[in-house]
C-alpha positions, 0 to 999 in steps of 0.5 A: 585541490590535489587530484587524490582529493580529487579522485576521493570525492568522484568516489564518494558521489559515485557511492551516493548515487549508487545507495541512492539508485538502490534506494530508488529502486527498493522503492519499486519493489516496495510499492508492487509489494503494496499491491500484492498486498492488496490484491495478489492474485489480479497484480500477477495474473493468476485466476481469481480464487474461488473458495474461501481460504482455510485460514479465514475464521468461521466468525465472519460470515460476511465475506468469502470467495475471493476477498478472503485471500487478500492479505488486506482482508485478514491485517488491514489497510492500516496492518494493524489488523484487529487493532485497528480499522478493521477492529469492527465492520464486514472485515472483522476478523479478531486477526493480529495486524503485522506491526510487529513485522516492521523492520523484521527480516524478509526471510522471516515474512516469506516463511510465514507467507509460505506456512500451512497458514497462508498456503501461498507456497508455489503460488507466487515466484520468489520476486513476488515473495521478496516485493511483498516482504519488502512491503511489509518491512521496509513500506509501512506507514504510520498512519496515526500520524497522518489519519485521525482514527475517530474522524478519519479526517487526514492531517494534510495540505489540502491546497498543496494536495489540489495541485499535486492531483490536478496534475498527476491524477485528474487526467484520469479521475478528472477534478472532480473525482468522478472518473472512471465512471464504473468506480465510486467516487473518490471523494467518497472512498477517500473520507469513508476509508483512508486507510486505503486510499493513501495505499493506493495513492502511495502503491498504485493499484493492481492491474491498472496504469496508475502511478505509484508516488511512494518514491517521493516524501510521504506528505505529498500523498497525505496532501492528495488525501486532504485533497480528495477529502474535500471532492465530490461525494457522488 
């Protein structure tokens, strides 16, 4: 092989690695938006709002306080807000999901974000706006493809799911789901809400040192949600 040929092909790996090193690195981004999403305020450190937002509808009387800030609260785990899981329950809201935004740009999200709607303008700082926005766009799920909606049961390899979680998540869970113990346990979250759980498995979870695997194929966290589906309920 010539060394021009040579030369063109140490190019176009460089390339690769490179696209594949910004990919992985959107990835981070992605999955701190995911716990943005879920809980703002506990992820940057900032004091834990006390009113019940302006734009939380007077319908619902169930929640307030803290848990009306959350951008999950008003769209859903699953972001389909009104038409999806959060279509009845204390969540119920009548307030549209964010399917739509899927593949939009991210100045379109941050814009929302910061209208006199949502009010976060000067609340969060501008990597906080493009991680979250990432999210949004770039870090949605399918979940009806993965979760069937009347069952709840998850479409995964629950034998596969056992080993990717007795070695990445029982050194804190334990096998057993039941750890720590001022949590409930996951057997229990996983078959009650989903929804939530495989964001949290794909995401992490806000403030805490539990690893993200939204960098690896969406299945693994699917089969550690079949997976936690058959732990202990209690």
């Amino acid at each position: 092989m010539s060394m021009k040929k040579v030369g063109f092909w140490i190019a176009v790996a460089s390339m690769v690695s490179f696209a594949q090193a910004g990919f992985a690195e959107e990835d981070s981004s992605i999955a701190r938006g995911g716990k943005l999403y879920d809980k703002w305020f506990k992820v940057i450190g900032a004091e834990k709002p006390k009113d019940t937002h302006p734009a939380w509808p007077a319908s619902n009387t169930k929640k307030k306080g803290n848990a009306t800030h959350r951008c999950k609260s008003c769209h859903g785990w699953d972001l389909m807000g009104k038409d999806g899981a959060y279509a009845k329950g204390s969540y119920k809201t009548g307030i549209k999901g964010l399917k739509n935004m899927e593949g939009a740009s991210n100045g379109k999200v941050i814009a929302a974000m910061n209208d006199s709607t949502h009010g976060y303008s000067g609340k969060m700082s501008s990597q906080d706006f493009t991680d979250l926005a990432n999210f949004v766009t770039k870090g949605q799920i399918n979940m009806e493809t993965f979760i069937d909606r009347k069952t709840k049961k998850v479409k995964g390899d629950a034998k596969q799911g056992e080993r990717y979680y007795n070695t990445v998540c029982a050194g804190c869970h334990d096998k057993n789901g039941l750890m720590p113990k001022d949590m409930p346990a996951l057997g229990m979250l996983a078959n009650k809400n989903p929804w939530e759980i495989i964001q949290k498995i794909q995401n992490g979870q806000p403030d805490e040192k539990m690893p993200a695997m939204r960098a690896f194929d969406i299945q693994v966290s699917v089969d550690i949600l079949a997976h936690l589906q058959t732990l202990p309920k209690e």
